[in-house]
BAFITOR-647378 format. One record per residue (C-alpha): x, y, z. Coordinates in Angstrom, 1 decimal, padded with zeros to 4 digits. Example, Ala and Ser with C-alpha at 12.3 -4.5 7.8 and 13.67 -1.06 7.14 Angstrom:
<sites>
((012.3, -004.5, 007.8))
((013.7, -001.1, 007.1))
</sites>
This chain:
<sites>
((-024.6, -010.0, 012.8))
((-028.5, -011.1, 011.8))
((-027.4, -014.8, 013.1))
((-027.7, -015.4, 017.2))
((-025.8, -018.7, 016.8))
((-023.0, -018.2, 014.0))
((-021.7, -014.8, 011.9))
((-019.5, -015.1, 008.9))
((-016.8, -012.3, 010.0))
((-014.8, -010.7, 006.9))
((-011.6, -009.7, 008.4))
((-009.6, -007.0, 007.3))
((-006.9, -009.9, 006.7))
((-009.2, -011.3, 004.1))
((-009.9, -014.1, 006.4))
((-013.3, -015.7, 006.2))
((-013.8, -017.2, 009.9))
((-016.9, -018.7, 011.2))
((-016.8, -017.8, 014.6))
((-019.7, -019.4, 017.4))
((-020.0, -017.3, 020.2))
((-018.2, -018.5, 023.3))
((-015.2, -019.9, 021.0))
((-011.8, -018.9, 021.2))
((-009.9, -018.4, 018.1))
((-006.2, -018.2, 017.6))
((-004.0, -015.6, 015.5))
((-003.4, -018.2, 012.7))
((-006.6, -019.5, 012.1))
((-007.7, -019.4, 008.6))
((-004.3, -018.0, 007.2))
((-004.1, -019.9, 004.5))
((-007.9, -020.0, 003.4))
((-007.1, -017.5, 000.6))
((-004.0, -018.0, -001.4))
((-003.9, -016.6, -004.9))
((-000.4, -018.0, -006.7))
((000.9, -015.7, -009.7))
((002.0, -018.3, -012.5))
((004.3, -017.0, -015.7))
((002.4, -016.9, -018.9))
((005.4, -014.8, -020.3))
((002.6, -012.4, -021.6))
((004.8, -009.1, -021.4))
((006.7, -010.4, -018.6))
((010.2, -010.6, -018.5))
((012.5, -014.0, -017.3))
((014.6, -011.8, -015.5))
((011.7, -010.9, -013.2))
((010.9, -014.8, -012.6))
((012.6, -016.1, -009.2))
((013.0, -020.2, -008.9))
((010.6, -021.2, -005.7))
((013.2, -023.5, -004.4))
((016.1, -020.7, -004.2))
((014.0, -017.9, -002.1))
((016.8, -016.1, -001.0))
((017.6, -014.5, -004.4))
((015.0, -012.2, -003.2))
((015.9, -010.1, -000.2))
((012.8, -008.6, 000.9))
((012.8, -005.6, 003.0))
((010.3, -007.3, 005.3))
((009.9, -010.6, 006.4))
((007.0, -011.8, 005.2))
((005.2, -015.2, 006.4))
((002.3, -014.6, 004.4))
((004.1, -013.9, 000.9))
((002.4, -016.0, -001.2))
((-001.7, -015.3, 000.3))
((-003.2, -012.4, -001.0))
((-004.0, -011.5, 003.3))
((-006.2, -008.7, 001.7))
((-010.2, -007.8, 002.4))
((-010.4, -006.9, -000.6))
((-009.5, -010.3, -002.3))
((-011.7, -012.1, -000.2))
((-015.1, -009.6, -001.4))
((-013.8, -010.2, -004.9))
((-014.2, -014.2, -004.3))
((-010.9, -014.9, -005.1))
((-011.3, -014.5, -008.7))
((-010.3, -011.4, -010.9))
((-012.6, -011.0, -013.7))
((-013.6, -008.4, -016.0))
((-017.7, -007.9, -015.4))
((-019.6, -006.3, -012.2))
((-020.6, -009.6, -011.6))
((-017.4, -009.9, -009.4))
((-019.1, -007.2, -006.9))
((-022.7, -009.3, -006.6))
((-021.8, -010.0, -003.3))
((-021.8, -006.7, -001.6))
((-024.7, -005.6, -001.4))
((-026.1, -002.4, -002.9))
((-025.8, 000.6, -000.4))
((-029.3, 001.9, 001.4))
((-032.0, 004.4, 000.2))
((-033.2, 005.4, 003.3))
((-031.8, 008.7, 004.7))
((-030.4, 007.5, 007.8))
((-027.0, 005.7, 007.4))
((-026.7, 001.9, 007.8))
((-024.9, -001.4, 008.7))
((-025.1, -003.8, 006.2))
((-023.2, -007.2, 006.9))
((-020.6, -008.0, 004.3))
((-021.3, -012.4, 003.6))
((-018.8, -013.5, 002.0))
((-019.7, -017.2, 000.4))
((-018.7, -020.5, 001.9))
((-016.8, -021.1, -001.2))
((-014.9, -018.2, -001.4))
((-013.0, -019.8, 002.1))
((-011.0, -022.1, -000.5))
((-011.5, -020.1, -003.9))
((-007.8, -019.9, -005.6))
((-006.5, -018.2, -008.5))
((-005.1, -020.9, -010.4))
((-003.5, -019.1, -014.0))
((-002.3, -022.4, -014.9))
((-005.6, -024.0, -015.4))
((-005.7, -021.2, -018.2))
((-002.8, -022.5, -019.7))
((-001.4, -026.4, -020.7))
((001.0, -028.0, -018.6))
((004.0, -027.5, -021.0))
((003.6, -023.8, -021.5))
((004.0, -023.4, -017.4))
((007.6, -023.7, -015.7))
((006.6, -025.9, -012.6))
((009.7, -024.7, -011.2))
((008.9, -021.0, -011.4))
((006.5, -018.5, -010.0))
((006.3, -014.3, -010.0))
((005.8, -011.2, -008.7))
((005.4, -009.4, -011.3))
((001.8, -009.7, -012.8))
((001.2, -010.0, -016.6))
((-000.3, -007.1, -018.6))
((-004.1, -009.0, -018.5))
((-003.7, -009.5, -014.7))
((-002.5, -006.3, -013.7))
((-005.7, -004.9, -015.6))
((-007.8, -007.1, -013.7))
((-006.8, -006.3, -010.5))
((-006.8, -002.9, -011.7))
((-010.6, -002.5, -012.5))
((-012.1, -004.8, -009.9))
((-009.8, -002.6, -007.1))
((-010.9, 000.6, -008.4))
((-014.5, -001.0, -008.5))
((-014.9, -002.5, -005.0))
((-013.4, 001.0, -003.8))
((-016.2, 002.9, -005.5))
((-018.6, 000.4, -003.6))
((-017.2, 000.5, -000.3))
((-017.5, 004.0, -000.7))
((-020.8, 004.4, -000.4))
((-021.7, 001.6, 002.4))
((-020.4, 001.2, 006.3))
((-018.4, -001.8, 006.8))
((-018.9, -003.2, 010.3))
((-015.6, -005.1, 011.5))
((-014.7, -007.5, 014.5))
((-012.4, -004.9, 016.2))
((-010.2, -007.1, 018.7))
((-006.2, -005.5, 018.4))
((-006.1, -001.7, 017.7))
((-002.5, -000.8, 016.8))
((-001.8, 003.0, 018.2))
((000.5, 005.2, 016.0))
((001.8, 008.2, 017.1))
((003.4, 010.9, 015.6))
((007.2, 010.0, 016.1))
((009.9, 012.9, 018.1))
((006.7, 014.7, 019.4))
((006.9, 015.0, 022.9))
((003.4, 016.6, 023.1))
((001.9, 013.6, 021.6))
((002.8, 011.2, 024.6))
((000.1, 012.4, 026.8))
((-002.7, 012.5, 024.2))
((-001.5, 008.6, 023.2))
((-002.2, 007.7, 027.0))
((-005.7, 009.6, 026.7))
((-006.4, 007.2, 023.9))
((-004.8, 004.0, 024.9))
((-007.2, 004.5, 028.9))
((-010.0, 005.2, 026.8))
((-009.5, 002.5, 024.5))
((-008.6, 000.5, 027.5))
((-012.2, 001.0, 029.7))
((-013.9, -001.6, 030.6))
((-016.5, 000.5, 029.3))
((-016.0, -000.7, 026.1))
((-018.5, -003.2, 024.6))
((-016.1, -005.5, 024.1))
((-012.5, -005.7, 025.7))
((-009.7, -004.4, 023.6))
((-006.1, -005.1, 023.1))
((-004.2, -002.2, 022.7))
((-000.6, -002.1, 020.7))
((001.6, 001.0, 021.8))
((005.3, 002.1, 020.4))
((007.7, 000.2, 022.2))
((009.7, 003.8, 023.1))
((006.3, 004.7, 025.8))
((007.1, 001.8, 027.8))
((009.1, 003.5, 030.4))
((008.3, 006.9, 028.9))
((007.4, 009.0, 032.2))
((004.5, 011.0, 030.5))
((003.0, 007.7, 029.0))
((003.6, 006.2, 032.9))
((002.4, 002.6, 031.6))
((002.1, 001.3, 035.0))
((000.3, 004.2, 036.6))
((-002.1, 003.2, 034.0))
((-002.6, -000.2, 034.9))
((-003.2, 000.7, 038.6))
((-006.0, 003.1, 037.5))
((-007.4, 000.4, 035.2))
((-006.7, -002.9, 036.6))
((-009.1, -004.4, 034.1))
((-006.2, -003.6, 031.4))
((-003.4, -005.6, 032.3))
((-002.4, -008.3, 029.8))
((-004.5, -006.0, 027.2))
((-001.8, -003.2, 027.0))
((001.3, -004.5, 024.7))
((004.0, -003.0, 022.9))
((004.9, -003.0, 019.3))
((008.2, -002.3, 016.9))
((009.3, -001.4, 014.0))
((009.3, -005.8, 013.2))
((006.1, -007.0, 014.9))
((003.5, -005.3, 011.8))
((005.0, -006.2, 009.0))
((005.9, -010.0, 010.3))
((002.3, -010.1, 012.0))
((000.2, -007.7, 010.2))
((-002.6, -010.2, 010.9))
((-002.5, -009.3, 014.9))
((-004.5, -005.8, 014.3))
((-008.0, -005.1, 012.8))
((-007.6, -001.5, 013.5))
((-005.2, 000.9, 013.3))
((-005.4, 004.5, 015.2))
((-002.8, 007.0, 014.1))
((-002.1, 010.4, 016.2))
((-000.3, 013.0, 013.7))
((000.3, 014.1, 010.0))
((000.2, 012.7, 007.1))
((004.0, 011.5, 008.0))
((002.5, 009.4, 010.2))
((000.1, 007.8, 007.9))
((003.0, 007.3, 005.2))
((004.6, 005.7, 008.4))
((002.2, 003.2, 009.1))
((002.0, 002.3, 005.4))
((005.7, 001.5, 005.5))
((005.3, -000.6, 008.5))
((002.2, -003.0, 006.9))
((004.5, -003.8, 003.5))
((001.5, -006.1, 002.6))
((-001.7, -006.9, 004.6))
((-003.2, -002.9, 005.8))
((-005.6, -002.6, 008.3))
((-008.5, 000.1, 007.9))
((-006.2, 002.8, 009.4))
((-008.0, 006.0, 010.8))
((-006.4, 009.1, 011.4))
((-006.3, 011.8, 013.8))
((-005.6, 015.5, 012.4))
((-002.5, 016.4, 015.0))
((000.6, 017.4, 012.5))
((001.1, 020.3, 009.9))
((-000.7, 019.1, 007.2))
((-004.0, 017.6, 007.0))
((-004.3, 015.9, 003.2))
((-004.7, 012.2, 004.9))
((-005.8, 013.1, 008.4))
((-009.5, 013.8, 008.4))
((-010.5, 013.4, 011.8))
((-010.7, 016.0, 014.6))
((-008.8, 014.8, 017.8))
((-011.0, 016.7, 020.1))
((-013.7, 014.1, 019.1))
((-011.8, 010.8, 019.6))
((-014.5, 009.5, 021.7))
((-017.6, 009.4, 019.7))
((-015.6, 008.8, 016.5))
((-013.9, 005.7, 017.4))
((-017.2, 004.9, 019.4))
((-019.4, 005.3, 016.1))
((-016.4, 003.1, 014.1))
((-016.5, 000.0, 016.2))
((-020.5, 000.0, 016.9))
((-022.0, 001.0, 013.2))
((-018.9, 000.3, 010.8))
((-016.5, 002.6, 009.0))
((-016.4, 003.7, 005.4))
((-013.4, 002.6, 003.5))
((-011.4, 004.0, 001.0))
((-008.8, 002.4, -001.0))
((-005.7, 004.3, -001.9))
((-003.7, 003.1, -004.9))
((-000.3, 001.6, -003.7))
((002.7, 000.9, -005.9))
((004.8, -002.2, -006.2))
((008.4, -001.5, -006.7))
((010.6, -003.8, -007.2))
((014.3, -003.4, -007.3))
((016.5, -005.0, -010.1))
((020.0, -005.9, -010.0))
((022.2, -006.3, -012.8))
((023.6, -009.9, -013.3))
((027.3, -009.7, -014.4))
((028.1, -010.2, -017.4))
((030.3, -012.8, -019.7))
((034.1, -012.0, -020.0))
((035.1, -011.5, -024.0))
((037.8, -013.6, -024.8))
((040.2, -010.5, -024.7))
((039.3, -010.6, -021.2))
((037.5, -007.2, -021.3))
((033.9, -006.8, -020.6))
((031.6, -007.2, -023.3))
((029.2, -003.8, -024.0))
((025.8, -004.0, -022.8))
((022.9, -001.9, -023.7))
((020.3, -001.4, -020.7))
((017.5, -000.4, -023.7))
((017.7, -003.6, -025.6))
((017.7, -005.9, -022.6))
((014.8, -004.9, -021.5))
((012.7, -004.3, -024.4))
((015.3, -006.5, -026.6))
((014.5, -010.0, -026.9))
((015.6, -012.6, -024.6))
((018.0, -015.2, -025.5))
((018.1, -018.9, -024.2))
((018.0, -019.0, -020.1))
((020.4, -016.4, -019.4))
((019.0, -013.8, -017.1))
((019.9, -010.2, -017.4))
((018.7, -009.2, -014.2))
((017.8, -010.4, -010.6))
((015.3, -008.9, -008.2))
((016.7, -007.7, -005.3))
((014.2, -005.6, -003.0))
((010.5, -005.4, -003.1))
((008.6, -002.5, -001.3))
((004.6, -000.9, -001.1))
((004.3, 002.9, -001.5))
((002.0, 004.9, -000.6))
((003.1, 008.6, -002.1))
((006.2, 008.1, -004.6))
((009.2, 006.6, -005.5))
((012.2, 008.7, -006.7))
((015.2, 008.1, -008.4))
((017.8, 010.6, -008.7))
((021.5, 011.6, -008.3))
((022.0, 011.3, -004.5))
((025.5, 013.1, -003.5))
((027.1, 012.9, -006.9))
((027.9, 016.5, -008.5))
((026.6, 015.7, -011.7))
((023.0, 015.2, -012.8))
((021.4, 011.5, -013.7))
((020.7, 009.8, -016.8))
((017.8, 007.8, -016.1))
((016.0, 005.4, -019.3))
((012.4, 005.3, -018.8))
((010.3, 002.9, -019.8))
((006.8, 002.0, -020.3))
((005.6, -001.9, -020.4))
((007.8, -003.0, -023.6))
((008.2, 000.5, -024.7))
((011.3, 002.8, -024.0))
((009.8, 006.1, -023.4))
((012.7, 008.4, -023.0))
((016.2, 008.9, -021.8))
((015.9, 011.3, -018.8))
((018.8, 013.8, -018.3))
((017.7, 015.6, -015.1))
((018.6, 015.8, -011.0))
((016.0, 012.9, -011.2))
((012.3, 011.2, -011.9))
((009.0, 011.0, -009.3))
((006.9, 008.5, -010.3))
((003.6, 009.6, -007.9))
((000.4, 007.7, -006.7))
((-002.7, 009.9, -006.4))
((-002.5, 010.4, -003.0))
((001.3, 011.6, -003.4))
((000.6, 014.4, -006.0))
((000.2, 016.8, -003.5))
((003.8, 015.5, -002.0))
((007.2, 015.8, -003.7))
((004.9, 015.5, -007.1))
((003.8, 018.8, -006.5))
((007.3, 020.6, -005.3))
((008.5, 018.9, -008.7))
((006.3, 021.3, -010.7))
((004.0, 017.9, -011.1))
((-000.2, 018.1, -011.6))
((-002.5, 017.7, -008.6))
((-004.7, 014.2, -009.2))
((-007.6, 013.3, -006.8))
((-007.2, 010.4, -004.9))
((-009.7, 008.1, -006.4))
((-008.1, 008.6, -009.7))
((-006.7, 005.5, -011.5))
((-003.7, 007.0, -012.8))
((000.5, 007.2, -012.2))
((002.1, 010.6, -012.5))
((005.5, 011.2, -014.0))
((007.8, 014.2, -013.1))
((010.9, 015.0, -013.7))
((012.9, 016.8, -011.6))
((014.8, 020.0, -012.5))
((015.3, 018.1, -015.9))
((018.0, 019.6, -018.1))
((015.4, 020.7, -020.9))
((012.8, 022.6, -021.1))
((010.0, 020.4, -023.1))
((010.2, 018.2, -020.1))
((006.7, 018.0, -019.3))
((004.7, 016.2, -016.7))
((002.6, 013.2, -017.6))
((-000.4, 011.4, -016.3))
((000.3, 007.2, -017.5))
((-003.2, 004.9, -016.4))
((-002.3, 002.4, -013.4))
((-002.1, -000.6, -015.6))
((001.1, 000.3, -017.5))
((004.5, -001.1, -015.6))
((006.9, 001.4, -015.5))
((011.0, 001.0, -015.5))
((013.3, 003.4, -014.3))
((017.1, 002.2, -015.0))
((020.7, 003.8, -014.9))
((022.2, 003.3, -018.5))
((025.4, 001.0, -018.6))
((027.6, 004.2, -019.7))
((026.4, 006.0, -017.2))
((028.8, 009.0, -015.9))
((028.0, 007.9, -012.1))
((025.4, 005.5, -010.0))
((021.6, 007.7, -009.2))
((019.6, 006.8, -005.7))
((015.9, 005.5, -005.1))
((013.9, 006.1, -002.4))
((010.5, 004.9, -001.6))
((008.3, 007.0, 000.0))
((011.1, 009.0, 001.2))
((012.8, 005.8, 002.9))
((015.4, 003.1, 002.3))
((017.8, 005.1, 000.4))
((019.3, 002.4, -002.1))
((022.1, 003.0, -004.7))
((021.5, 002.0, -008.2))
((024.8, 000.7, -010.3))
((024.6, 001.3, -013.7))
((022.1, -001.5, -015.6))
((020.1, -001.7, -012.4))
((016.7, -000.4, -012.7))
((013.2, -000.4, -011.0))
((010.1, -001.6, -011.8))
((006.5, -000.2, -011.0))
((003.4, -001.2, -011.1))
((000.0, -000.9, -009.3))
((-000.3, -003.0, -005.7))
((-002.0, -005.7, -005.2))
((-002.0, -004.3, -001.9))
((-004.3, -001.1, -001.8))
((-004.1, 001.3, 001.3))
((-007.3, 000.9, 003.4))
((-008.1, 004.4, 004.5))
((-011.0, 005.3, 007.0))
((-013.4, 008.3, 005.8))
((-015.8, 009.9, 007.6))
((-019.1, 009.2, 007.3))
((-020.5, 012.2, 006.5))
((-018.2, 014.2, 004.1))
((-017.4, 010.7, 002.4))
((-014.2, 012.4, 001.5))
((-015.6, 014.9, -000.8))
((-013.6, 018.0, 000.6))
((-010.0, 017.1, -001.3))
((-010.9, 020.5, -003.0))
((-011.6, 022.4, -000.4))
((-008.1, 020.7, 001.4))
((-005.9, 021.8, -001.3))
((-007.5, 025.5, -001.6))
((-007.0, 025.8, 002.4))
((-003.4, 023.9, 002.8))
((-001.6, 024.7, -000.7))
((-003.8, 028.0, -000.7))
((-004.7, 026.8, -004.6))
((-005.7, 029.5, -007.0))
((-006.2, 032.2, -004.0))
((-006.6, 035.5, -005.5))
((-008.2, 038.8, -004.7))
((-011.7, 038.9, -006.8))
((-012.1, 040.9, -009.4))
((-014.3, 044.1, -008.9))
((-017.4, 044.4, -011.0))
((-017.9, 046.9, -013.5))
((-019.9, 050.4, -011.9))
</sites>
């Protein structure tokens, strides 16, 4: 930084430390600087979706989460804590360089942004806000907030380098590739040197420990300057510590990246990614080159790139009030959702909560007959779908099963959810392209012939009973993705006409 005595150090946490050289500073420091607390305004928002703060375990998350309730994003902490609706939330950065030769400009965050909170209730009078209750799920006005001040600081950081305090890199590697081992110990010595301008911690897969090609303490012997710096990591430690790591190195495919988005369920480091799998959509650097690319990254910055993530959150089906007969009264899924609500009774309960990075899909798992699935769009029920399922896509995932589902290719960088069905039983079925601030539902009817199955991002296979549903919506929790400095990722074109081999034909001969 410009200052010999003091630097203001924007964290990839969303930490604002001040940090005097020669002082120590601990893992937990400045946690809570940031917290931004979600308040019902009942604006589109449904009670069901509302969870009482003093009985937390109605929520089963599939992380454990410390952090839950602080934003623990960059990306909150440049916006200075508030979400509003102007450029003026992006004075702060400063405006990227004229000059032809690429800079470093520091990122200075405000001293009042280190305690700036977004308060909704102050918007609002005391009796019009349970004191009792808080959310998840944002309200139509602040998911469009977040929305455009996201898409807006991503369109900024894309054209600056962002220099970061790089003091834990997290190593992922491509996972059942033997061949991989010895390239993760190149990286992990290298990393390791005391060479490096500043000594580094290095995280590796706990499976290397005692992996013979990895040969951890063979390592140590040939840098004795690393011990205490090489430790191991599991499939826990991220996503209850994702403040630990301000940089993440991945060795693969794009598997692996979807990997290490699953593993960081909120806070996500800048993550850069070395080209060593099949496919090459999120992997954009060239292993050969390790050196001088993770060289140039820590000395003169990276440029980041922030891929829309989805929040899904899994709804369960409260049961219902015996008729007098004894027999179950009829429900209808449609009109509790978009119905109105009566008195305090609550339809539904959230279950599950997970980040995406590619899709979620719901659809009819093992059972020999094909779903029925009722769609629905913010208080709007779109459609009943009758098909082997329904891929709701990010972006980034249209190239994924999006694309096998007879879905539309989207660039990245477009603020937009894509909707597929898949092998639906009708053919006026099309594919459609929703913006990012609509909240979509996906639920199994109450007269459902049998149960359907969601998956998120291809993982955690969960069976939905009939009247559960999920909800979608944009992340507050974008997916901060490393570029190279030079294409900017520009070459998305050029990646689907060499991978998907996209509208490759023989030319034409001219006329004679």
């Amino acid at each position: 930084m410009t200052d010999s005595s003091k630097d203001i150090r924007v964290s990839i946490d969303g930490l604002v430390e001040s940090e005097h050289h020669g002082e120590a500073s601990s893992e937990t420091d400045g946690q809570s600087n940031l917290e931004v607390v979600f308040y019902p305004d009942f604006d589109r928002r449904r009670k069901s979706s509302l969870v009482a703060t003093n009985n937390n375990s109605r929520i089963e998350r599939s992380r454990a989460d410390p952090y839950d309730t602080n934003t623990a994003c960059f990306l909150h902490s440049l916006l200075n804590g508030e979400w509003i609706t102007s450029s003026e939330a992006l004075d702060d950065i400063p405006e990227p360089s004229t000059k032809n030769e690429p800079t470093t400009p520091d990122i200075v965050v405000p001293e009042s942004s280190k305690e700036s909170v977004v308060d909704y209730a102050s918007r609002h009078t005391e009796k019009d806000i349970p004191s009792d209750v808080q959310s998840r799920h944002l309200t139509k006005r602040q998911l469009s907030d977040m929305a455009w001040n996201v898409r807006n600081l991503s369109k900024r950081l894309g054209s600056l380098m962002l220099k970061l305090t790089v003091k834990n890199v997290l190593l992922v590697t491509k996972a059942h590739d033997e061949s991989l081992i010895g390239l993760t110990r190149e990286v992990t010595q290298w990393l390791l040197s005391k060479d490096r301008d500043a000594p580094l911690t290095v995280y590796v897969e706990r499976r290397l420990q005692d992996h013979p090609d990895f040969n951890a303490s063979r390592l140590i012997d040939e840098e004795p300057s690393a011990n205490g710096r090489l430790k191991y990591w599991d499939s826990k430690l991220a996503p209850e510590r994702p403040h630990m790591f301000d940089f993440v190195v991945t060795l693969g495919g794009d598997g692996t990246v979807l990997y290490t988005s699953w593993l960081f369920q909120r806070t996500v480091p800048p993550v850069l990614s070395f080209a060593l799998g099949s496919l090459g959509f999120l992997t954009k650097f060239d292993y050969n080159d390790f050196r001088s690319t993770l060289t140039n990254a820590f000395r003169d910055g990276v440029v980041i790139s922030l891929r829309l993530r989805f929040e899904c959150t899994v709804m369960r089906s409260n049961h219902h009030e015996k008729c007098q007969e004894g027999s179950a009264a009829k429900r209808d899924l449609v009109e509790e959702l978009i119905g109105e609500e009566i008195g305090d009774r609550l339809t539904h309960t959230p279950d599950k909560v997970f980040e995406i990075l590619n899709d979620v899909v719901v659809e009819r798992g093992p059972n020999p007959t094909m779903s029925s699935i009722e769609l629905f769009g913010d208080d709007e029920h779109f459609t009943t779908v009758q098909a082997d399922g329904i891929c709701i896509s990010t972006p980034t995932g249209s190239t994924a099963y999006n694309l096998a589902a007879g879905g539309a290719l989207s660039h990245p960088e477009n603020p937009v959810i894509l909707v597929t069905a898949i092998c639906a039983h009708t053919l006026s079925f099309r594919p459609i392209i929703l913006p990012d601030t609509v909240v979509l539902r996906m639920g199994v009817p109450y007269d459902a012939r049998t149960t359907s199955w969601a998956s998120f991002d291809g993982r955690e296979r969960i069976e939905l009973q009939p009247g559960d549903y999920v909800t979608v919506s944009a992340s507050r929790y974008p997916f901060a993705y490393v570029l190279p400095t030079r294409r900017r990722g520009e070459d998305w074109v050029h990646r689907i006409s060499k991978t998907l081999n996209w509208n490759s034909r023989q030319r034409q001969k001219a006329f004679k």
